[in-house]
N, C-alpha and C positions, 0 to 999 in steps of 0.2 A: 810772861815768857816762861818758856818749860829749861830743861836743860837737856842736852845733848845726848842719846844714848849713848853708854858705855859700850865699847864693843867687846863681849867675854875675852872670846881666843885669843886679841890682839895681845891685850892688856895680861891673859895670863901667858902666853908666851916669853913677853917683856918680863914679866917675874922670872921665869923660870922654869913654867909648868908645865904638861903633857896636855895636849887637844888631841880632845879626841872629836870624829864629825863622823854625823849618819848621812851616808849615799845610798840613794836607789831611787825610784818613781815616788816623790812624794807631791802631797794635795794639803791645800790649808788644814783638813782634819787628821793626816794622817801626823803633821806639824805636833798639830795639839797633842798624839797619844806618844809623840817621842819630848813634848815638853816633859811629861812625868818622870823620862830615866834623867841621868846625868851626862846628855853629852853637853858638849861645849858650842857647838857649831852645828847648823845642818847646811849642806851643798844643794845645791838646786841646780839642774842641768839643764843646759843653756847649747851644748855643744850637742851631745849624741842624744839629750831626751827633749821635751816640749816643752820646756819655757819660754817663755819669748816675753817682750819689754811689758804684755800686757797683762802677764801673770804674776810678773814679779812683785808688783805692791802689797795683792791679799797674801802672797806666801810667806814673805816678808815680814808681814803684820801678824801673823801667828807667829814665826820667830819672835819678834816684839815682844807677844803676849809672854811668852816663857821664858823671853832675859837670854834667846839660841843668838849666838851672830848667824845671820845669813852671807854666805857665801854662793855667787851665782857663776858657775862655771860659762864663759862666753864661748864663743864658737869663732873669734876673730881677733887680732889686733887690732884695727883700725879705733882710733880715738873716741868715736862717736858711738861705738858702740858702747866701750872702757866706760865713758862718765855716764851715759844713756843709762847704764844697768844701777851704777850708783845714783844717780840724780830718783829713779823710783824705787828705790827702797833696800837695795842692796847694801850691807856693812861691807862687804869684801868682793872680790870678784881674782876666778881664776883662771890663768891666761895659758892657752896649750903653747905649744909648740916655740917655746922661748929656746932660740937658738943661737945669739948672740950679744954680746951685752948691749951692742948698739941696741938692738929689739927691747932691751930688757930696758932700759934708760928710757924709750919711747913709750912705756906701757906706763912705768912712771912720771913721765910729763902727763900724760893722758888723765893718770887716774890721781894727780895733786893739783891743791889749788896753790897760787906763788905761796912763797918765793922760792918752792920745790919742785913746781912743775906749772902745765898751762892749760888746766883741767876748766871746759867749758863754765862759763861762773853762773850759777844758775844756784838755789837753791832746793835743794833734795825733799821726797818725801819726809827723810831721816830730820831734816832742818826747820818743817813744818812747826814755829813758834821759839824757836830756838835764835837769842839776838847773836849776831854777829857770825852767824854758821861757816862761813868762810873760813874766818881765823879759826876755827875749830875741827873743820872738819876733817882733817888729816892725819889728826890725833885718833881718830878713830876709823881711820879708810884702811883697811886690808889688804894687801897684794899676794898672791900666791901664784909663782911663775912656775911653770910643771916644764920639769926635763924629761925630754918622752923621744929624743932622737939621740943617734948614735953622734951626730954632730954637735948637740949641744953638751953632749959628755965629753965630746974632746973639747968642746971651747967651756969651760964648768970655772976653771978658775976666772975668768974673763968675767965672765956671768957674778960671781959673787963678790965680787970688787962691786956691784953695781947697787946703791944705798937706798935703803926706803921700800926693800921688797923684806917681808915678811918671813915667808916659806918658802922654800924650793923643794920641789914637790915631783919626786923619781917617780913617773909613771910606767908599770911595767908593759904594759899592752902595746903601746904604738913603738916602745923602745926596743922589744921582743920584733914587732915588724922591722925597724930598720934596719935592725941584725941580721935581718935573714931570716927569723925563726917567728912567723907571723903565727897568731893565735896559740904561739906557746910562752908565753910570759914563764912559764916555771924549768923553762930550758935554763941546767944550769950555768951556759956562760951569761943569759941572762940576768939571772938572782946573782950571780958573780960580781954583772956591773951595778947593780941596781947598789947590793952592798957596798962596794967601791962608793959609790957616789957617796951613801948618806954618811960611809967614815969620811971624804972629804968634804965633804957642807960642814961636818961639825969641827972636821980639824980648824977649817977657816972662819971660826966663830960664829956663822951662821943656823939657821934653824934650817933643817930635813927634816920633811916628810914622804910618806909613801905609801901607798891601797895593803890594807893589812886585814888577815883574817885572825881568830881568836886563836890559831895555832902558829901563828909568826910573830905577835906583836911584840911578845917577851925578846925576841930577837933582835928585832928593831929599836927597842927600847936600850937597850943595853950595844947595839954599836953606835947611841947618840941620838935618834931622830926622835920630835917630840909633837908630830902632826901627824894623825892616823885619821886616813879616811876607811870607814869601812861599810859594807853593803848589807843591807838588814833581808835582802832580797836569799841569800843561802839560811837564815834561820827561818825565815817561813816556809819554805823547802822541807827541811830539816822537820819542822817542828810539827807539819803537816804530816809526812811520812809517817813521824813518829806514831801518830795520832793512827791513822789510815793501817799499821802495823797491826796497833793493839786491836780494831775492830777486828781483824782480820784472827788474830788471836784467841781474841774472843768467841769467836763466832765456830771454830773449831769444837 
């Protein structure tokens, strides 16, 4: 019998620590060349990119390989989806559109096995020789519930009374849509509420997070939230131009 992976982010959370996680289109090899830096977590997208239940194992498995929690962002509430993405290989899974605690309580029956919730009893890829993976598996199951509407910032204290969620996780994009202010996430009553939020997640003892660029993080860090997803998709951008400048330069 093996023993159970540890799940990073979880576990340094619980201490006390900063997560940090890479978002954007990634592939089992692309997995491997973010093993080498030091993030904590990679996200695999489940909701706006192509993951689906059958990509999740080998992605998964490169996380594995480098000690990353995987985190699969789903595309749904529904139960079956919630332990579907954990039973193949997922450490954690992130759920949009958490709008009320009831929703938030039902994601956690979904995604625990008893006597915390009513999570399909199956044993996981993650479980694969591990004895008694049941009583263990919780210890290491992730939840990260994303406030992304105007309505679950009015219902926010409601939400965080609710136990066993990890992160709450202020997404600027869809909560910029609710507003009124679609595809302006940096409108500032936007970043107004988005701030609001993560100083009340921390006031209520809770872990905030929230999509951070290398030019906000320090920000974020200092009104409290300790979950940074960020997108590796603007450095190769960046770092291409860079590149594409100097030829141009050069060639002068």
């Amino acid at each position: 019998m093996v023993e159970l992976r540890r799940n990073v982010a979880k576990h340094k959370l619980a201490d006390g620590g900063i997560v940090s996680v890479a978002m954007g289109p990634m592939s089992s090899d692309l997995i491997e060349h973010f093993g080498l830096l030091d993030f904590d977590a990679i996200w695999l997208e489940g909701e706006h990119g192509p993951v689906d239940f059958g990509d999740i194992p080998d992605l998964t498995r490169a996380c594995d390989l480098w000690g990353r929690s995987s985190i699969v962002r789903v595309n749904q509430h529904e139960p079956g989806v919630l332990y579907r993405s954990l039973d193949v290989g997922a450490q954690g899974i992130a759920v949009p559109h958490v709008n009320t605690a009831d929703e938030a309580r039902r994601i956690v029956d979904a995604a625990k096995f008893g006597p915390i919730g009513h999570r399909g009893s199956a044993t996981s890829r993650q479980g694969i020789g591990v004895a008694d993976y049941q009583l263990k598996a919780n210890d290491e199951t992730m939840i990260v519930a994303l406030i992304e509407d105007i309505v679950s910032v009015n219902n926010l204290e409601s939400i965080l009374n609710v136990d066993h969620i990890d992160v709450f996780f202020v997404a600027p994009g869809d909560l910029a849509q609710s507003m009124g202010h679609t595809g302006r996430s940096s409108h500032p009553d936007v970043v107004a509420t988005v701030d609001e939020c993560i100083m009340r997640i921390n006031a209520a003892g809770r872990v905030g997070g929230t999509l951070v660029t290398t030019a906000t993080v320090e920000k974020y860090v200092k009104l409290g939230a300790r979950f940074f997803s960020v997108s590796w998709v603007p450095w190769l951008m960046n770092g291409a131009q860079d590149y594409l400048d100097a030829i141009t330069a050069a060639s002068r």
